[in-house]
C-alpha positions in Angstrom: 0.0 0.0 0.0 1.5 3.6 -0.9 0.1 7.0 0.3 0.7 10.0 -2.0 0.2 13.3 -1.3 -1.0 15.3 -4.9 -2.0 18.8 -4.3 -1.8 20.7 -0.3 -3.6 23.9 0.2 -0.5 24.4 3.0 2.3 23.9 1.0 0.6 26.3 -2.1 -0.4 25.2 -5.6 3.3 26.1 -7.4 2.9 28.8 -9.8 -0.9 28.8 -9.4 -0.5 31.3 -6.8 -4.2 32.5 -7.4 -5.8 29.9 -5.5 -6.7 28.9 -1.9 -8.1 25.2 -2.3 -8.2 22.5 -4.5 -10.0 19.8 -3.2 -12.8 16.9 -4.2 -11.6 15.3 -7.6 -13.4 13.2 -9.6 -10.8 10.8 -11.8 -11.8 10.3 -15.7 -10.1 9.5 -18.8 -11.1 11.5 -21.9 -9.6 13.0 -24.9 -6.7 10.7 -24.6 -5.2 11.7 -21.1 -6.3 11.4 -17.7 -8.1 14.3 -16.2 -9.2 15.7 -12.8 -12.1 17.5 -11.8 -12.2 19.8 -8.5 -13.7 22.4 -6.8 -11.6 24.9 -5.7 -11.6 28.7 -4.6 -10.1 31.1 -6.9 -8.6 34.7 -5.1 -10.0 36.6 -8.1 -13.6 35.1 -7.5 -13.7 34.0 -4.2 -16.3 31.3 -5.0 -16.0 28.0 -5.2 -15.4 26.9 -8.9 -14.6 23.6 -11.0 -11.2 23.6 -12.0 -9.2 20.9 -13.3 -5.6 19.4 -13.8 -4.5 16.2 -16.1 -1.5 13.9 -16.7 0.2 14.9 -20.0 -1.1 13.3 -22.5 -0.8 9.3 -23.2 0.9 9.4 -20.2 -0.7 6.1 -17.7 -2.5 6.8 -15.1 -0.4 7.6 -11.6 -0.5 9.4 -8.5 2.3 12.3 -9.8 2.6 14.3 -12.6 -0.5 16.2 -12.3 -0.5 19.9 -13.0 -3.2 21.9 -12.1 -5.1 23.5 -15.2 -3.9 27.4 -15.8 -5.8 30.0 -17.4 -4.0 30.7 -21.0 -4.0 34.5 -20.5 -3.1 34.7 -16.8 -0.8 31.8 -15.6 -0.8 32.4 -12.4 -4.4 31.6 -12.2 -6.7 27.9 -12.4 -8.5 28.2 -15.6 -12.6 28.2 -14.5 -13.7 24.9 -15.8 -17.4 26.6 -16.2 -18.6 29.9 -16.7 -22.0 30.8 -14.1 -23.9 32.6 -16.9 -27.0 30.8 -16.6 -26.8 28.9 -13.2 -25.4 31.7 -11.3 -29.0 32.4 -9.1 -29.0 28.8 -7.5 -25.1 27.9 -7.6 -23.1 31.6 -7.3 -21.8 32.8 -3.8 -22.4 29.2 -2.6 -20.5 27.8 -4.9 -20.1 24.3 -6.6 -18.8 21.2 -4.9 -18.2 17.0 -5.1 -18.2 17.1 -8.7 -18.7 13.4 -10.4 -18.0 13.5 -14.1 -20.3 10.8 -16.2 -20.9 9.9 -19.4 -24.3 8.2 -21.1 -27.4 8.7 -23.4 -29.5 11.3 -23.3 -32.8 10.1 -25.3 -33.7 13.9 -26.0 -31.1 14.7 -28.4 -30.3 10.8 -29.3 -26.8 11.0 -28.6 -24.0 10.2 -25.9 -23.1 13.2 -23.4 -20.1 14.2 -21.0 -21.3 15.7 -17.5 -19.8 16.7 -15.2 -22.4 16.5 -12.0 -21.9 18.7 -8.9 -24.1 20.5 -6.0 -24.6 24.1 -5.8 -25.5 26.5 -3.5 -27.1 30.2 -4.0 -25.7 31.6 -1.0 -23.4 29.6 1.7 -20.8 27.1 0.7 -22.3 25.2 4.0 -25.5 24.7 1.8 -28.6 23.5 1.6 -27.8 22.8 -1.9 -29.2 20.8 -4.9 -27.4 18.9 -7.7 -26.8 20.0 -11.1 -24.5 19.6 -13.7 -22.2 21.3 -16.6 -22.2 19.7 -19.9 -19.9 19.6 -22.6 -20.9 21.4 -26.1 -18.2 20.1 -28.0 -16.0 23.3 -27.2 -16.8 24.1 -23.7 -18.4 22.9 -20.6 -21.9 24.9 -20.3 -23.5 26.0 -17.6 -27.2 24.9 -16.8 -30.3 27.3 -16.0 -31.4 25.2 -13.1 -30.3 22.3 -11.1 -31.8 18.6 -12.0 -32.2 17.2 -8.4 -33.5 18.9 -5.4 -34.1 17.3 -2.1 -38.6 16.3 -2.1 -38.3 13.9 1.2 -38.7 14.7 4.4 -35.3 12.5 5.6 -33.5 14.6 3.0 -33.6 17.5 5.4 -34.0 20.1 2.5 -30.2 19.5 0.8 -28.7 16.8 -1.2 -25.6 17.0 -2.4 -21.9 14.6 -2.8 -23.7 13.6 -6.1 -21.8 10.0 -8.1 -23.2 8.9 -11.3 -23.0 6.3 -13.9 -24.8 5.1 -17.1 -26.9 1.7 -16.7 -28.6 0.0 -18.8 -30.8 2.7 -20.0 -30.9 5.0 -16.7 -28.6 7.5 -15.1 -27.9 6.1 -11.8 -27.2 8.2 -8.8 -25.9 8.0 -5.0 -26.0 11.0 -3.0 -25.9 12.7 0.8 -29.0 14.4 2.7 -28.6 16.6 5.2 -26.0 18.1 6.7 -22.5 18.2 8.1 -23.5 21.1 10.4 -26.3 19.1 12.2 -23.7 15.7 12.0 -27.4 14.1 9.9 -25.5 12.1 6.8 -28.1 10.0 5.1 -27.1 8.7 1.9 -29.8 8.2 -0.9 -30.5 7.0 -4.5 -32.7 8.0 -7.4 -32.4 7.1 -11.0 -33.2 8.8 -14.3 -34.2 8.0 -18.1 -32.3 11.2 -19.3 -30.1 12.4 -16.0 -32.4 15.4 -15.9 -36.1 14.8 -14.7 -37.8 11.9 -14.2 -36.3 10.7 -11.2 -37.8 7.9 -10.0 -37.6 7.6 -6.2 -35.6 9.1 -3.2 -34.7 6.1 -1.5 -32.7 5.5 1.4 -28.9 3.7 0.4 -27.4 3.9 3.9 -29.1 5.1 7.2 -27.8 8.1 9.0 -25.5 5.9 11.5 -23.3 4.8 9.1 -22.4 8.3 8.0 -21.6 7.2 4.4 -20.7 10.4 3.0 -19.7 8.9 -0.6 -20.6 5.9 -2.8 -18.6 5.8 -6.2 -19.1 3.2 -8.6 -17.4 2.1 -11.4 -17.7 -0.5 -14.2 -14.6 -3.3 -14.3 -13.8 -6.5 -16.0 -16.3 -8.9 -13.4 -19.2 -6.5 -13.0 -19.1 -3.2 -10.0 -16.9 -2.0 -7.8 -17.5 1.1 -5.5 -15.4 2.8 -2.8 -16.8 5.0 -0.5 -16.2 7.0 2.8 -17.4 6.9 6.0 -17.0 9.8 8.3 -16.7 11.7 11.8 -17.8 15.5 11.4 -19.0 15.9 14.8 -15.2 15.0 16.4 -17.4 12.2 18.6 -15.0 9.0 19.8 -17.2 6.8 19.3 -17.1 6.3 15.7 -14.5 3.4 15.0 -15.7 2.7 11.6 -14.5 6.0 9.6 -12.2 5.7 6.7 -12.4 4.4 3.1 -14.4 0.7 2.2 -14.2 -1.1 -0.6 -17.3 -3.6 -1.8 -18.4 -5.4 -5.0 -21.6 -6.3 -7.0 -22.6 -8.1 -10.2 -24.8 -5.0 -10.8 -25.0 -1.3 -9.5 -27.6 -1.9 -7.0 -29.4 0.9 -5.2 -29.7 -1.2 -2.5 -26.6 -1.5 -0.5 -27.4 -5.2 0.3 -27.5 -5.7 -3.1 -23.1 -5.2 -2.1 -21.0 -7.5 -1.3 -19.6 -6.6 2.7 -17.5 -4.0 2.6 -13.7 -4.3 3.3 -11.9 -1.5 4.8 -9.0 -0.1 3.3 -8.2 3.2 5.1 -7.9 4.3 8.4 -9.7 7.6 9.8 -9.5 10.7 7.6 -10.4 10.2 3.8 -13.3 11.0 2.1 -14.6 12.0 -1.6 -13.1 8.6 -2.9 -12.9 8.6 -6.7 -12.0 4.7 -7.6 -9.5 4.0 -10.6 -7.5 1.2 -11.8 -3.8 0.8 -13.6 -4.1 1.0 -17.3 -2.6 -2.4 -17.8 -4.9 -3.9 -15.6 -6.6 -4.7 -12.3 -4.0 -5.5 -10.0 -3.7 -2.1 -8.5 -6.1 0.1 -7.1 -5.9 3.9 -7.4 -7.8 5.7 -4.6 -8.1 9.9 -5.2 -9.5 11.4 -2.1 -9.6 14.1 0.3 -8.3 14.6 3.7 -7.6 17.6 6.2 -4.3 18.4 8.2 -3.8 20.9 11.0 -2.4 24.1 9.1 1.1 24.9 10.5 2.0 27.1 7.3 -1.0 29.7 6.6 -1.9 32.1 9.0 -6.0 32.4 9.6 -7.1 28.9 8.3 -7.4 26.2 11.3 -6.7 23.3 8.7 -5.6 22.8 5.0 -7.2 20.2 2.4 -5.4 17.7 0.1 -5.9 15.4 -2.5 -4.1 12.4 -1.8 -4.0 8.7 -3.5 -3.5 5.3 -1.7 -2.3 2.6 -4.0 -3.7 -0.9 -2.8 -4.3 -4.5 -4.1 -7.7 -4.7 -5.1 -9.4 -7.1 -2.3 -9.7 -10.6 -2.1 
């Protein structure tokens, strides 16, 4: 098992100078390189944007070597993955978070999309937010009037948000968070779609606020699903052994987490926003992009920094 730290608030961004965090990646290979998509606060804005960084191109997929996308005309800045012309009134000073790119059908225009999913917030990066999503044009990634999920159950507490899709035989599929960190209320849910828009057929309960699953992501391999996801302690209680990153299969992407295999743990306390790859010459190594926080001993005025880090594992037995 190897442990890699990838980009630290604390230790700066190189010479993106022009930005305070990067932070909750979402792991995809398109256009012939490997790509990351994050959130991150910009000192020009001071929202929360997506932003990205890549491997060079061809180049396999590994936990160094990426470089944090910069805006052509002003290197020193991230280049804004997505303008807010049009979703600006429910995703602006809030900003945009968790994003989870996908790709599938959509049947209204007959043809395969790229998304890149995410929840917004009008007004307070704490939420209550809604999920949405940027889509790509075939030259840019464009902004969306309105967001395509919003929280309807009374156990969703009014936010939903920590959004991971795929494309299933015929539906969008997506696992998600309720509540809020705030009030230390994590319930995760599912819904699916026809077209990843409306439709949505059922906010159902995946894991029950005790587990405090904060992500699920799925992804297709070789023998059927695989999904990594977090578990985690925002209230600082010690009584909550469980935290950390887990590992579980399934012959199909159920939206019923018995529908899993039982989870293995592969992390200690810390991780969360897992985004689950494997080696490009196979399955014999697990990459594992995720999040965690460190005491800041190198910035004056913010109590703790964020990172993107990978662990490296054998996939389990």
């Amino acid at each position: 098992m190897r442990h890699t730290r990838i980009f630290d608030a604390g230790q700066g961004y190189g010479p993106i100078t022009d930005l305070i965090t990067f932070t909750d990646a979402s792991v995809a290979r398109r256009a012939g390189r490997w790509q990351m998509f994050a959130g991150g606060i910009d000192k020009m804005t001071g929202e929360i944007q997506l932003l990205s960084a890549s491997l060079p191109a061809g180049a396999p997929l590994s936990a160094t070597g990426w470089q944090i996308t910069a805006d052509p005309a002003h290197p020193e800045r991230p280049a804004i993955l997505a303008a807010k012309t049009l979703s600006h009134p429910w995703d602006g000073k809030g900003g945009r978070h968790c994003p989870s790119y996908a790709t599938g059908y959509d049947p209204g225009t007959g043809r395969r999309v790229e998304r890149i999913y995410y929840a917004g917030a009008a007004q307070h990066y704490a939420g209550p937010y809604s999920i949405g999503y940027v889509e790509w044009n075939g030259t840019r990634w464009a902004d969306q009037p309105h967001p395509v999920f919003t929280a309807a159950e009374d156990w969703e507490h009014g936010s939903v948000y920590e959004p991971n899709l795929i494309y299933h035989d015929g539906r969008w599929k997506m696992w998600y968070v309720a509540g809020a960190n705030q009030d230390d209320y994590l319930v995760h849910g599912y819904a699916e779609s026809p077209d990843g828009r409306t439709g949505w057929s059922g906010h159902t309960i995946f894991a029950p606020a005790e587990m405090r699953m904060f992500d699920f992501c799925v992804i297709q391999t070789a023998g059927g699903y695989e999904a990594v996801f977090s578990r985690v302690n925002v209230s600082g209680r010690t009584d909550l052994p469980d935290t950390g990153l887990w590992w579980c299969q399934a012959p199909q992407p159920s939206g019923s987490l018995s529908g899993w295999s039982a989870p293995v743990r592969i992390s200690g306390p810390g991780p969360w926003k897992p985004s689950l790859r494997y080696s490009d010459t196979g399955q014999e190594t697990m990459f594992v992009f995720h999040d965690d926080a460190h005491p800041n001993t190198t910035r004056q005025g913010i109590p703790v920094h964020f990172t993107i880090d990978c662990l490296e594992t054998s996939r389990p037995a």
